[in-house]
Structure formats: structure tokens, C-alpha cells
C-alpha positions as CSV (number, residue, x, y, z in Angstrom):
1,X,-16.6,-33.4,36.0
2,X,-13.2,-33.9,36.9
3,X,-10.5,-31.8,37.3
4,X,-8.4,-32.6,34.0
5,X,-11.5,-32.5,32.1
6,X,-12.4,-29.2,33.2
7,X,-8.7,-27.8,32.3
8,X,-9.0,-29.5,28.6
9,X,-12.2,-27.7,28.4
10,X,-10.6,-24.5,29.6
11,X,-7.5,-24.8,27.1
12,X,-10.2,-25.6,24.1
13,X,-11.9,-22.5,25.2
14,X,-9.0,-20.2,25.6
15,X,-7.6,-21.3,22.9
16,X,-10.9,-20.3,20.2
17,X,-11.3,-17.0,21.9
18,X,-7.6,-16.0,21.0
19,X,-8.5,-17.2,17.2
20,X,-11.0,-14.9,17.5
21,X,-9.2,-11.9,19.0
22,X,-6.5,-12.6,16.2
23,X,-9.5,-12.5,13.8
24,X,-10.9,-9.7,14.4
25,X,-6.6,-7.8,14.3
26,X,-6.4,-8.8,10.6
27,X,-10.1,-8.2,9.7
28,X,-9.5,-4.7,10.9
29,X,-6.3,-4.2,8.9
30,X,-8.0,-5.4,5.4
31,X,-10.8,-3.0,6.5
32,X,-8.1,-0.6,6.7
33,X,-6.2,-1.0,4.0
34,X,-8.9,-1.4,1.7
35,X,-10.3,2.2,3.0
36,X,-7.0,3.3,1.4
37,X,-7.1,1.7,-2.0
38,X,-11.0,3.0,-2.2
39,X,-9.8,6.5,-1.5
40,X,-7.4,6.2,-4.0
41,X,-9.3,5.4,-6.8
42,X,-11.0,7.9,-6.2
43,X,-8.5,10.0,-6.3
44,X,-7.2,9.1,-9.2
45,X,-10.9,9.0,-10.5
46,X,-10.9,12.7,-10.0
47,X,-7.9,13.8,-11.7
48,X,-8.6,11.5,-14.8
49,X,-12.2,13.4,-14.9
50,X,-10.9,16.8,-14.1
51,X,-8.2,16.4,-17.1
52,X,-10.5,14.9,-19.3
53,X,-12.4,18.4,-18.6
54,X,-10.6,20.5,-19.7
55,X,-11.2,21.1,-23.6
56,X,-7.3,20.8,-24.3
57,X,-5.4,18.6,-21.6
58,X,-2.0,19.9,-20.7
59,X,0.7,17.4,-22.5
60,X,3.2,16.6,-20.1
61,X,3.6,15.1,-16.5
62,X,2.9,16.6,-12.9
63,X,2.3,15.6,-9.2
64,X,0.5,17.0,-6.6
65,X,-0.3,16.1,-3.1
66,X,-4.3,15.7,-3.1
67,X,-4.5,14.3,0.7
68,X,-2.3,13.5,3.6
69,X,-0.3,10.0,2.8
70,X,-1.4,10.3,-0.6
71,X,1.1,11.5,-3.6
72,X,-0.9,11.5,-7.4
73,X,1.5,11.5,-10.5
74,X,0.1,11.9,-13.9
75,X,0.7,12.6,-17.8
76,X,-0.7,13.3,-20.4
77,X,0.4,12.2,-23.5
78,X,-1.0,12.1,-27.0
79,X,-1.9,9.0,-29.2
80,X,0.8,8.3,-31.9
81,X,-2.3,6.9,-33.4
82,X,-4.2,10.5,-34.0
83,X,-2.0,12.8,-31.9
84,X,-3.9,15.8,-32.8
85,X,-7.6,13.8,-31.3
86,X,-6.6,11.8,-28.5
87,X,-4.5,11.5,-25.9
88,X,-3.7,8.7,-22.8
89,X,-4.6,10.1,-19.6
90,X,-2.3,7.8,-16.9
91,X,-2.2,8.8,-13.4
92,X,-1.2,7.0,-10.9
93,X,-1.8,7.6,-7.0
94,X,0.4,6.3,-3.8
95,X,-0.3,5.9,-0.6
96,X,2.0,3.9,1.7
97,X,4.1,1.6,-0.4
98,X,1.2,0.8,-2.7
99,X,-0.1,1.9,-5.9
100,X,-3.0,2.4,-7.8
101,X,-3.2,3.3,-11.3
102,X,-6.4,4.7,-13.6
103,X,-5.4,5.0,-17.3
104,X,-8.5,7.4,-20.0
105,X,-7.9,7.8,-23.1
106,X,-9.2,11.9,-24.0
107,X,-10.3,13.4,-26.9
108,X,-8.4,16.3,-28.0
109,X,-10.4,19.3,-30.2
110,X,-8.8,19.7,-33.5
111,X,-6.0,22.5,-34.0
């Protein structure tokens, strides 16, 4: 094997390990990132079943702070259909630039 052919073979090699390197960067960042989202539907998930709890949700909107990096707005907001039965549920949590939203629809008890 001659010199040039060993440095070709070298450069080939070099060159697939950094493709890999830069692989495994971005594979860690969608892991990331999707660890995030998860965590926030679940957070959202939790409000949407702790409102639809409660035997009369409170109309209106609020926002709380359920985690570090996470911000959770909701409202609750009754159907123009059958205000006095049901009600939208939309809540909505953040977490670095992104969003994710989980919209229930409640039923109310009658007044």
C-alpha cells in the first residue's frame, strides 16, 4: 500500500467518524427537545384533568408556573352552545420559545 493510498484511506475514514460525531450532536438535541414537549403535555395533561375535577370549573383565565422553564396559561370558558353544561378547557404550556396546547371540553352541573 502506497503512501497516497493510505492518506485517501485516512481522509475516507476521518471524514465518516466526524459524520458520526455530528450525528450523535443532533440526535442528542431531538432527545432533548423532545423530553421537553413530553413534559409538557403532561403538564398541560394535568391542569386539563385537575380543572375538569373540580365539580364547577372556575370561568376565566390564569397562569402559573408548574416547573422551572415551564409557564402554563389556561381558561375556562363556557360553550355558547349550552353555557350552563359545558365548557372549553384550553390551556396552553411554554417552555423555551415553544408551545404546546391541550384543549377538553367539561361538563358543567346544572345551576
Amino acid at each position: 500500500m502506497s503512501l497516497l493510498e493510505t492518506l485517501i484511506a485516512s481522509a475516507i475514514l476521518a471524514t465518516g467518524l466526524l459524520s458520526l460525531a455530528q450525528l450523535l450532536g443532533v440526535a442528542t438535541t431531538a432527545t432533548a427537545a423532545a423530553g421537553r414537549a413530553t413534559h409538557a403535555a403532561l403538564l398541560a395533561s394535568q391542569k386539563v384533568e385537575e380543572l375538569r375535577a373540580c365539580p364547577s370549573p372556575p370561568i376565566g383565565q390564569s397562569a402559573d408556573v408548574p416547573a422551572p422553564g415551564y409557564t402554563r396559561d389556561w381558561s375556562v370558558v363556557p360553550l355558547p352552545s349550552d353555557p350552563d353544561h359545558l365548557a372549553l378547557i384550553d390551556v396552553v404550556v411554554r417552555v423555551q420559545r415553544t408551545a404546546t396546547r391541550m384543549v377538553a371540553v367539561a361538563t358543567r352541573p346544572a345551576p
